[in-house]
C-alpha positions as CSV (number, residue, x, y, z in Angstrom):
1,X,-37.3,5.2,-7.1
2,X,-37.4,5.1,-3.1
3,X,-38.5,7.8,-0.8
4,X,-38.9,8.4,2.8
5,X,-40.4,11.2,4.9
6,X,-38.5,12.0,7.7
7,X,-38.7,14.0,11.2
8,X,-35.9,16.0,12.9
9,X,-35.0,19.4,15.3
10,X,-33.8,21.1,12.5
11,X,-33.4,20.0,8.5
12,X,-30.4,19.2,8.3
13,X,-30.9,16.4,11.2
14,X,-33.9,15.0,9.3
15,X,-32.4,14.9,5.9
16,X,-29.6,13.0,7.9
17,X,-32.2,10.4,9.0
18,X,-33.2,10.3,5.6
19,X,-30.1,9.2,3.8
20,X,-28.9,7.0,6.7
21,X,-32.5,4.8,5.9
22,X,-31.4,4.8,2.0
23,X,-28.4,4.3,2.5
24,X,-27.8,6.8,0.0
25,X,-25.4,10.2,0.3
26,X,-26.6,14.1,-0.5
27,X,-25.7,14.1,-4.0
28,X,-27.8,10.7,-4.6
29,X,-31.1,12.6,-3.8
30,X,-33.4,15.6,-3.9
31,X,-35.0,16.9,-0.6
32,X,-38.2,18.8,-0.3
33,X,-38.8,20.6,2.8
34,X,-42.1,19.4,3.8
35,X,-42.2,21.4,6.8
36,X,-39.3,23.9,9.0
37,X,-38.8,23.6,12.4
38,X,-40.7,25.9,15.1
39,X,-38.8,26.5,18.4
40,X,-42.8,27.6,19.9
41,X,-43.2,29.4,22.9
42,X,-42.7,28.1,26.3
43,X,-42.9,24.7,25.1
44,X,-46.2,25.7,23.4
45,X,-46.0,25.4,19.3
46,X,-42.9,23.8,18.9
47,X,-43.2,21.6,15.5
48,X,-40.4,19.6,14.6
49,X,-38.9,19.7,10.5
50,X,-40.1,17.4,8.4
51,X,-38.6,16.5,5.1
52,X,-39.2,14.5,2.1
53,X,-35.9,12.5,0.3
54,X,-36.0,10.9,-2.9
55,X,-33.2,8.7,-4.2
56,X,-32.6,9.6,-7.7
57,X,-31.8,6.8,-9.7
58,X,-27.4,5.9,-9.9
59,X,-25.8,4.0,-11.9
60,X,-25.4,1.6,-9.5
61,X,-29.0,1.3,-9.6
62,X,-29.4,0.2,-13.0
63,X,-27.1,-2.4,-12.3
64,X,-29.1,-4.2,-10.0
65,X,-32.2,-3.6,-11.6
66,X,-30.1,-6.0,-14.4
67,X,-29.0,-8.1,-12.1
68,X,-32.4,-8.6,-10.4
69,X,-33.8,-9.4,-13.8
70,X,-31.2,-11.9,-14.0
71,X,-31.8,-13.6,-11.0
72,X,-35.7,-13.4,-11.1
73,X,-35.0,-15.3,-14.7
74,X,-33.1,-17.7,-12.9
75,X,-36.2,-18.7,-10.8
76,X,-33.6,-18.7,-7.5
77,X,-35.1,-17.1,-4.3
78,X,-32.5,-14.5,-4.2
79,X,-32.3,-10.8,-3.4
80,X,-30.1,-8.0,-3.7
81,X,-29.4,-5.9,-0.8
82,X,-27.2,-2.9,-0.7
83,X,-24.6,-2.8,2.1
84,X,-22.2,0.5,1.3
85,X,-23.2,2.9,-1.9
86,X,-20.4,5.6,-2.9
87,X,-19.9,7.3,-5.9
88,X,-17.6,4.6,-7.3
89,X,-18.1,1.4,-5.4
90,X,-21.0,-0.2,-4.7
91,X,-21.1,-3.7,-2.3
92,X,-24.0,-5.6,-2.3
93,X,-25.4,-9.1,-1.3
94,X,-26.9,-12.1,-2.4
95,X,-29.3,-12.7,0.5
96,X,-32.0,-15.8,0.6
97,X,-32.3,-19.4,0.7
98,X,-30.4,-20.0,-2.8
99,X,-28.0,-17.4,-2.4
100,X,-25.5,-20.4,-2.2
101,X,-26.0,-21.2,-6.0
102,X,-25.1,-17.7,-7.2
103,X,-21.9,-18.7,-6.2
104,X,-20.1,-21.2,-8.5
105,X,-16.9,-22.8,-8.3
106,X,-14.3,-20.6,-7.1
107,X,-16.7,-17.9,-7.2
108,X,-16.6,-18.2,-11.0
109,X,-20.9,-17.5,-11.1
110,X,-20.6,-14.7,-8.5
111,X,-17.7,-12.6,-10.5
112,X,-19.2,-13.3,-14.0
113,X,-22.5,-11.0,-12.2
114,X,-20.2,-9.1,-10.9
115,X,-18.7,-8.2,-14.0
116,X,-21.8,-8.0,-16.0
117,X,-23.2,-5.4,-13.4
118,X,-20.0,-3.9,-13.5
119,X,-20.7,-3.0,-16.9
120,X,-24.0,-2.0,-17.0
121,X,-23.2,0.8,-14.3
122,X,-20.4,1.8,-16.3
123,X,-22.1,2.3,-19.1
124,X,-24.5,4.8,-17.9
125,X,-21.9,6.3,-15.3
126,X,-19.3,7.3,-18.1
127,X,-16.7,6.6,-16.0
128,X,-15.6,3.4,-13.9
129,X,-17.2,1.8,-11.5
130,X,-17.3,-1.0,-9.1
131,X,-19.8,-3.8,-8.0
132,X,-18.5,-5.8,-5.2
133,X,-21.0,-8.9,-5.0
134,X,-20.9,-11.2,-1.9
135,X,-23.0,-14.1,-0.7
136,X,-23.0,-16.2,2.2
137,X,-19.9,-14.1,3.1
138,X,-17.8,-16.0,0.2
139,X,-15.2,-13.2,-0.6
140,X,-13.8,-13.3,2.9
141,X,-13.8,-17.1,2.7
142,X,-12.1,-16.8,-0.7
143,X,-9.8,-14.2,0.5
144,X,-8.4,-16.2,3.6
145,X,-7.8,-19.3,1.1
146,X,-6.4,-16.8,-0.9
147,X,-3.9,-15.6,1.0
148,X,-2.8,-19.5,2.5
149,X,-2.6,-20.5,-1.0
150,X,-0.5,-17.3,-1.6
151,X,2.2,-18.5,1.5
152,X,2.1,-22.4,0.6
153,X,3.2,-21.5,-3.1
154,X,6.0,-19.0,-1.7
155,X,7.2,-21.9,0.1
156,X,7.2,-24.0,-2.7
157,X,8.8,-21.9,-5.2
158,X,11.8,-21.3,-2.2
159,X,12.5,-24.5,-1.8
160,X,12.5,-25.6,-5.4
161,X,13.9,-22.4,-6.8
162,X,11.5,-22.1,-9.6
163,X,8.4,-19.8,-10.3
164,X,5.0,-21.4,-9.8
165,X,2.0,-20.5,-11.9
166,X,-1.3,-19.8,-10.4
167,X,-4.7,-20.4,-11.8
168,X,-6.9,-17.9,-13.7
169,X,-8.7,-15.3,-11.2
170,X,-9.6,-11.7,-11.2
171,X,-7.8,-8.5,-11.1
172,X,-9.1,-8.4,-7.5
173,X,-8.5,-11.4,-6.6
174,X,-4.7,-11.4,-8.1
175,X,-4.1,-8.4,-5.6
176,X,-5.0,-10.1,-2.2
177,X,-2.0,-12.8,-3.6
178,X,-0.3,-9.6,-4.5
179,X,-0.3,-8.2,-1.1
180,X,-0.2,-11.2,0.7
181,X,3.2,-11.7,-0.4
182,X,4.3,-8.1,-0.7
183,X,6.7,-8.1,2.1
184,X,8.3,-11.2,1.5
185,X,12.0,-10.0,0.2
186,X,12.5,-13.1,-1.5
187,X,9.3,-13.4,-3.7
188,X,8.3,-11.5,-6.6
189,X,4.8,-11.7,-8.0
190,X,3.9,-10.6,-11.6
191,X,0.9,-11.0,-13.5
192,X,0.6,-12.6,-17.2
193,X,-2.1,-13.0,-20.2
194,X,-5.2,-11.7,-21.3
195,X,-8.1,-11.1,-18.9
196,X,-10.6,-13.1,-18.4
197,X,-7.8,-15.7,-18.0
198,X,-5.1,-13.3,-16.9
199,X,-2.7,-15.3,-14.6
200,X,-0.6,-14.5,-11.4
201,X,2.9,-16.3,-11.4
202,X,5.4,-16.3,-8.2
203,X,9.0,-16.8,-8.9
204,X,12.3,-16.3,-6.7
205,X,13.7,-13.0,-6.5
206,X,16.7,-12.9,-8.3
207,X,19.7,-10.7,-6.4
């Protein structure tokens, strides 16, 4: 559990402080006023306010505490570190000098923690939730190969006139195709099978 003490004109500017530094929103915390703001006299007195923040623990959190587990098993050099925390999505990322191993072919290694984090969180949120789990910037890699491979298969199935079948990949990862090809009035995309090899096929559009 993380807290920070924090200075600011009024409360409300400290406690802003506060969760900028955790990276963490009001509802993720509880704030103790550790002192209010004094406006003094003639510039004589005045006394900033001076608050104390404590990030309560999410269900986000006890995701990475598994996933940190994980990785600390794995004897890597590999840490977690929180980019953007909501109340529904959380993205994180692999930092350190083996981040690179976490990531597997594909990203096969880095969605199978992503999953498994995905489910811890859920469990204790009681509703769903998302990890998003990057390293060495991968997923925007992935998602520009993604969306060439998504435009060389249109092209193919155009000028043979018969659907083409993509590999196994995540729900997330079936959308960027999904999208990439959304406005293309001769391709239809459509998914098939039962996750985790659910598979994306694009075929002609028939008139």
């Amino acid at each position: 559990m993380r807290e920070v003490t924090k200075y600011g004109k009024t409360v409300a500017e400290a406690v802003s402080f506060a969760l900028k530094e955790l990276n963490a929103t009001s509802d993720q915390v509880t704030c103790d006023v550790v002192e209010q703001p004094r406006k003094g006299f003639l510039g004589i007195g005045v006394r900033k306010a001076l608050v104390k923040v404590t990030l309560t623990k999410t269900p986000f959190d006890y995701g990475i505490d598994y996933l940190t587990e994980v990785i600390n098993k794995s004897g890597l050099t590999v840490k977690i570190q929180v980019i953007e925390r909501g109340t529904q999505v959380c993205r994180c990322a692999l930092v350190g000098k083996d981040a690179a191993q976490l990531i597997g072919k594909h990203g096969a290694t880095l969605n199978a923690l992503q999953t498994l984090a995905d489910h811890v969180a859920a469990k204790e949120a009681k509703q769903h939730v998302t990890f998003i789990l990057d390293a060495e910037h991968y997923r925007e890699t992935r998602k520009q190969a993604l969306v060439t491979l998504a435009k060389r298969m249109a092209e193919k199935t155009l000028r043979t006139n018969h659907p083409h079948r993509l590999e196994a990949m995540p729900a997330f990862e079936r959308k960027i195709v999904h999208q990439a090809l959304a406005n293309n009035p001769k391709i239809q995309t459509f998914s098939n099978g039962e996750e985790p090899k659910r598979y994306l096929t694009i075929a002609p559009r028939r008139s």
